[in-house]
C-alpha positions in Angstrom: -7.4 -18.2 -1.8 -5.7 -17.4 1.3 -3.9 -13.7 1.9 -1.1 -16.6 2.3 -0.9 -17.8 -0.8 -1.0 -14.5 -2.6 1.5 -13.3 0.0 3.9 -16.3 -1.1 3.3 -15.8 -4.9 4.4 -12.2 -4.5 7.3 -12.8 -2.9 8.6 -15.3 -5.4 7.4 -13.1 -8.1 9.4 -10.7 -7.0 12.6 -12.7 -6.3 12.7 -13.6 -10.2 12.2 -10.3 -10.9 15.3 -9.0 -9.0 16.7 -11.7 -10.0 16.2 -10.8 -13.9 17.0 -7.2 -13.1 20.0 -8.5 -11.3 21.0 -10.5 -14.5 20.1 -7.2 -17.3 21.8 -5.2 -14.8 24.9 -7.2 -15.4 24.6 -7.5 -18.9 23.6 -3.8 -20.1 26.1 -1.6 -18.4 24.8 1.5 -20.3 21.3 1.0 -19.3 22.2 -0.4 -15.5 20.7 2.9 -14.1 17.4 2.2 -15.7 17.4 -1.6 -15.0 18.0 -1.0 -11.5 15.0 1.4 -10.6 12.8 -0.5 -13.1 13.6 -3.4 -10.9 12.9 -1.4 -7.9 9.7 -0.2 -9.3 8.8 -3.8 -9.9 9.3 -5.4 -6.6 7.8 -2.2 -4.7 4.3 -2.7 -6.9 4.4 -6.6 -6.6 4.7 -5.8 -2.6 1.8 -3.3 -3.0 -0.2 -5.7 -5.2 0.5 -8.7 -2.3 -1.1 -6.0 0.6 -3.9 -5.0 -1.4 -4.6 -8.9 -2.2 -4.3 -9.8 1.2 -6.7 -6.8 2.3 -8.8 -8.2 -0.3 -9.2 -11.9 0.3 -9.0 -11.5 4.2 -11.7 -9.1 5.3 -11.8 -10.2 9.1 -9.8 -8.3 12.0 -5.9 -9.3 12.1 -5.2 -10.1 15.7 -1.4 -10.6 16.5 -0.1 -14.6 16.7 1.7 -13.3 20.2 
């Protein structure tokens, strides 16, 4: 696979998780604290994850697109 494709999976991974976070944010006002950083905790991994994927699956020298 392409850094690409994992790039694109991560970000929509982690669009339905904020967007569930979002939702049990709204729902549980007595745990909102806790929904919101485990949200955050969440889509910060999933971002790491995407990098490290990336790194992984392309080993070559990034030149810039400019």
């Amino acid at each position: 696979m392409h850094a690409d494709s994992f790039a694109i999976a991560a970000l929509l991974l982690g669009t339905g998780v904020l967007a569930v976070g979002a939702l049990v944010t709204l729902v549980t006002t007595t745990l909102a604290d806790t929904g919101a950083v485990g949200t955050l905790l969440v889509v910060v991994l999933v971002v790491l994850a995407a990098v490290g994927f990336g790194t992984l699956a392309d080993k070559k020298p990034r030149t810039p697109y400019w």
